[in-house]
N, C-alpha and C positions, 0 to 999 in steps of 0.2 A: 364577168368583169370587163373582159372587154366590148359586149357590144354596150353598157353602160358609157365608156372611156370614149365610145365613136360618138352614142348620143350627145354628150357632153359637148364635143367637138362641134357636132351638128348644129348645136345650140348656139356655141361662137361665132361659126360662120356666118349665122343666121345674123346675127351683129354685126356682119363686115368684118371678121376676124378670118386672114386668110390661116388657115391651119389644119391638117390633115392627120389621118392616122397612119404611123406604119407598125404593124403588127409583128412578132417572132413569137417561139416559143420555146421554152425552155427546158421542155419537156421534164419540167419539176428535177433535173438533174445538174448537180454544181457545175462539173464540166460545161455540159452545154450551154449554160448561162454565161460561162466566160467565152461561148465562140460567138455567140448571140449579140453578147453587149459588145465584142470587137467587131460586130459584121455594124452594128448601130453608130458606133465610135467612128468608121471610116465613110458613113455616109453624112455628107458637110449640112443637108437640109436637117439632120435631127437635131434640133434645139432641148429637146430636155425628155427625161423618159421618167414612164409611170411604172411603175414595178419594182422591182418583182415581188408576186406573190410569196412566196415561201422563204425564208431565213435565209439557209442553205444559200440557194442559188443566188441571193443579194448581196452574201458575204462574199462568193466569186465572182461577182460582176461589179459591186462597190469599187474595188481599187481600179478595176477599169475603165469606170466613168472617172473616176477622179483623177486619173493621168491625163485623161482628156477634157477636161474642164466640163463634164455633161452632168447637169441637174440629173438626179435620181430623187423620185418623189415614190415613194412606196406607200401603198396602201394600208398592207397588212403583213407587212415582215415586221415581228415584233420581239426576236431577238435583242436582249439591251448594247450588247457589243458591239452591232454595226453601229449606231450613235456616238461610239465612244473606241473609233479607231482611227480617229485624224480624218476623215476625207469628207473634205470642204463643198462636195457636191452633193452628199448624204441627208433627205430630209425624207421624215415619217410622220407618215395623218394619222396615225395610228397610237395608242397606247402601248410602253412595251411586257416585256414578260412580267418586270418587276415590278410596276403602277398594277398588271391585270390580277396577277398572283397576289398582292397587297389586297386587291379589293375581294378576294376570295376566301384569304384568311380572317379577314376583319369581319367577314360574313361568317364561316364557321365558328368564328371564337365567338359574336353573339349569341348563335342557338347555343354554343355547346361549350358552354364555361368548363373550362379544364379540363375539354375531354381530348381523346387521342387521338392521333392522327395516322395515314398512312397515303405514302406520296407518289404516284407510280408515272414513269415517265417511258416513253418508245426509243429513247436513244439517240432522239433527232435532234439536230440546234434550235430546234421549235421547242420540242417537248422539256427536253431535260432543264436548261436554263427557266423554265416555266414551273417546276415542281419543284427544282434548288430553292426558286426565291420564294415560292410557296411555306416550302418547309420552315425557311429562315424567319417570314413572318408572323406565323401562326406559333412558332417560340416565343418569338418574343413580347407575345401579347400573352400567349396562356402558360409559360413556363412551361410546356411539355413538349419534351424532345419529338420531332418526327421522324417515323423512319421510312427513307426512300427505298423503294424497290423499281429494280429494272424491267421492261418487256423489250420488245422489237418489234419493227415496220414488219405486216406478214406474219404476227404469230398468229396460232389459230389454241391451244393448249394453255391455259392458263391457270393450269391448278397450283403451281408453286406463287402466282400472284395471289389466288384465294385463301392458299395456306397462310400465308404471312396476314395478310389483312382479320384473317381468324387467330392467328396467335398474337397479336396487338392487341383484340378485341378492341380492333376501332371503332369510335365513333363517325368518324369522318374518311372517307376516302379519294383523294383530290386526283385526276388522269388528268397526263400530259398527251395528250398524241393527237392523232387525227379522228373525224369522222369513225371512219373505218375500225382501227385499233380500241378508241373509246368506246363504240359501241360493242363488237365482241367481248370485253372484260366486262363490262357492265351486265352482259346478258350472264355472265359464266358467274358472275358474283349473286346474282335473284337467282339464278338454278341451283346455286350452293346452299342458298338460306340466308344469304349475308343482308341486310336491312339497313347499312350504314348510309348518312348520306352520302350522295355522291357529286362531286363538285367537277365541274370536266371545264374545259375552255368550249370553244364550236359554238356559243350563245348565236342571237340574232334569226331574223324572219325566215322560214324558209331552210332553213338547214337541213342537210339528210340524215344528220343523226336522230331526229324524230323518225323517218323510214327504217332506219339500220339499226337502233335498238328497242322497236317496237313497246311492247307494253312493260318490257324491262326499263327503260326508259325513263318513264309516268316518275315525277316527283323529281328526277335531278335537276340539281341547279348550276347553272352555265355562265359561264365571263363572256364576255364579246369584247374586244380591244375597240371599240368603237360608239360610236352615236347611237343610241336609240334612233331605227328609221321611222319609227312612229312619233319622234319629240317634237318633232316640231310640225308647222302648215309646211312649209317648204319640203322638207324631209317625208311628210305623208303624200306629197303631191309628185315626189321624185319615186317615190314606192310604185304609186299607180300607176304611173307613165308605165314603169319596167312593167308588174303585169300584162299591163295592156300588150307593149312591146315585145315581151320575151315570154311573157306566161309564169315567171316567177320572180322573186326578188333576192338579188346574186347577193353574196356574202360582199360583207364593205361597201355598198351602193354608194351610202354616203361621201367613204374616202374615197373610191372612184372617182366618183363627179367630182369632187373639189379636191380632187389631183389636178384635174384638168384645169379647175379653176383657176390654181395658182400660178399654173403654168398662163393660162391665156391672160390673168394678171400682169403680169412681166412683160408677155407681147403687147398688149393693150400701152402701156405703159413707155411705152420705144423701146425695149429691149430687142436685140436684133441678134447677136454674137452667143454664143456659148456663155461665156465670162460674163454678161451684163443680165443673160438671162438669169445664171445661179443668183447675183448679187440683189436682183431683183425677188427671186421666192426668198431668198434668205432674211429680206426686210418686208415681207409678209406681214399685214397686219390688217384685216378684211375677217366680213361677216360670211362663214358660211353655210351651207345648206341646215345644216343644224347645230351651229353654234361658232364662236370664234375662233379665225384662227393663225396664229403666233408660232415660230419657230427660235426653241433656245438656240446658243454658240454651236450648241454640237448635231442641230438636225433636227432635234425633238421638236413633239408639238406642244406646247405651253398646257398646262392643263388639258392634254390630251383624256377625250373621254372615255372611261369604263362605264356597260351597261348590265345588269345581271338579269337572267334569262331562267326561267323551269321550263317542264315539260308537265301538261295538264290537259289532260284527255284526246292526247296525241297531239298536240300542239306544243310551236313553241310560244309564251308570252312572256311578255316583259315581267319581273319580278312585281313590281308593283302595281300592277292591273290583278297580276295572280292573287296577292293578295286581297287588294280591292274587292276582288270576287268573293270570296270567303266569309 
């Protein structure tokens, strides 16, 4: 993501756009996401920041961009709460839990009229608010109650998750977590005998969860909070670049590069100050890499897109090529 966020840049300056990167990391930990975004906050040349990847750490470094008037343009924090906690400098390229989860349930309840569900989330501000709003919509389309079950970051034993999904006898089994998490249940559920489908988040090109749940894997279907990077010429032409560049295509490419975007919008534009910068992503209204892009009152992205993703003979493809294929 981030040598994407540099290419981007790269691209600017190529324009006469003086604009540079400066890097931290957050080490995916809340804490250090608030010492990160105070070490960002006190350096006067950072005009607006891209990140953070992960819920969590957005949710501790949100208020403190917003004390300090610093645009935060997040890619792929898809938490719905940070949109909806006052702070005026909070904008997401992304779709959040509750658009991705929507579009998951509306896809289960098509194959599988009234059938039953079970909702299994890690615990994290990623996962859980992601299977909540799962549950909530896949009621209220099929009238049947779902029942959530808990894991943790780091389990490795998941017999009381396979237990419960066998005495539901669900149809559907929807995971919240990461990569990592996702794929361990998933393999513990084909070793059980379980055949339900399985609905995960992690959609999109290139993802490890094709490596990490191997041939257990084959046939789940994935959310991606994001652009199809195949929908558009732009979008296919931003794919290649990164192979070529990095040798793979990073999760969010698209909202990377048109983080950068909106940001070098605002500068392009005369924005120079913190405050003129935000005022200017906030009145955002520009085509980009694949598709438009608009930010409501509270940070969101206007018809932010969801893309639905399987896994098909160890690949990830888009849902609708997969079927195309067929």
């Amino acid at each position: 993501m981030l040598r994407t966020v540099e290419l981007a840049a790269d691209d600017y300056r190529k324009q006469g756009l003086d604009v540079e990167v400066k890097a931290v990391d957050d080490l995916e930990d809340e804490a250090t996401a608030a010492e990160v975004a105070a070490d960002l906050v006190a350096d006067e040349s950072v005009v607006a920041v891209v990140g953070h990847k992960n819920s969590g750490p957005s949710k501790s470094a949100a208020p403190v961009y917003a004390a300090a008037g610093l645009a935060q343009v997040t890619q792929c924090s898809t938490d719905n709460s940070l949109s909806r906690s006052g702070w005026p400098t909070f904008f997401r390229m992304c779709a959040t839990n509750e658009r991705q989860a929507a579009v998951a349930a509306e896809y289960a309840n098509s194959r599988l009229r009234r059938g039953t569900a079970v909702a299994v989330h890690d615990g994290t501000d990623y996962g859980k608010p992601l299977v909540e709003a799962f549950a909530r919509r896949f009621e209220e389309l099929s009238g049947v109650g779902v029942q959530v079950v808990a894991m943790h970051v780091g389990q490795d034993d998941f017999s009381d998750v396979v237990a419960a999904v066998r005495q539901a006898k669900a149809d559907v089994v929807h995971i919240g977590g990461t990569e990592i998490e996702d794929s361990k249940l998933v393999k513990a559920l084909r070793a059980a005998g379980v055949e339900s489908l399985v609905i995960a988040s992690e959609g999109g090109p290139d993802n490890p969860i094709v490596r990490l749940a191997g041939e257990a894997g084959e046939g789940m279907v994935h959310t991606y909070a994001g652009a199809d990077p195949g929908g558009t010429e732009a979008a296919r032409r931003l794919v290649d670049r990164c192979r070529g560049v990095f040798g793979e295509t990073p999760s969010y490419v698209v909202e990377c590069y048109d983080a950068v975007r909106v940001i070098a919008g605002a500068l392009a534009n005369g924005a120079t100050t913190r405050d003129e910068v935000r005022d200017a992503i906030a009145g955002t209204d520009t085509q980009g890499t694949a598709g438009r892009i608009r930010f409501d009152p509270n940070g969101d992205r206007v018809d932010a897109p969801v893309s639905l993703w399987t896994i098909r003979g160890g690949a990830m493809l888009p849902l609708d090529a997969e079927r195309l294929s067929q």
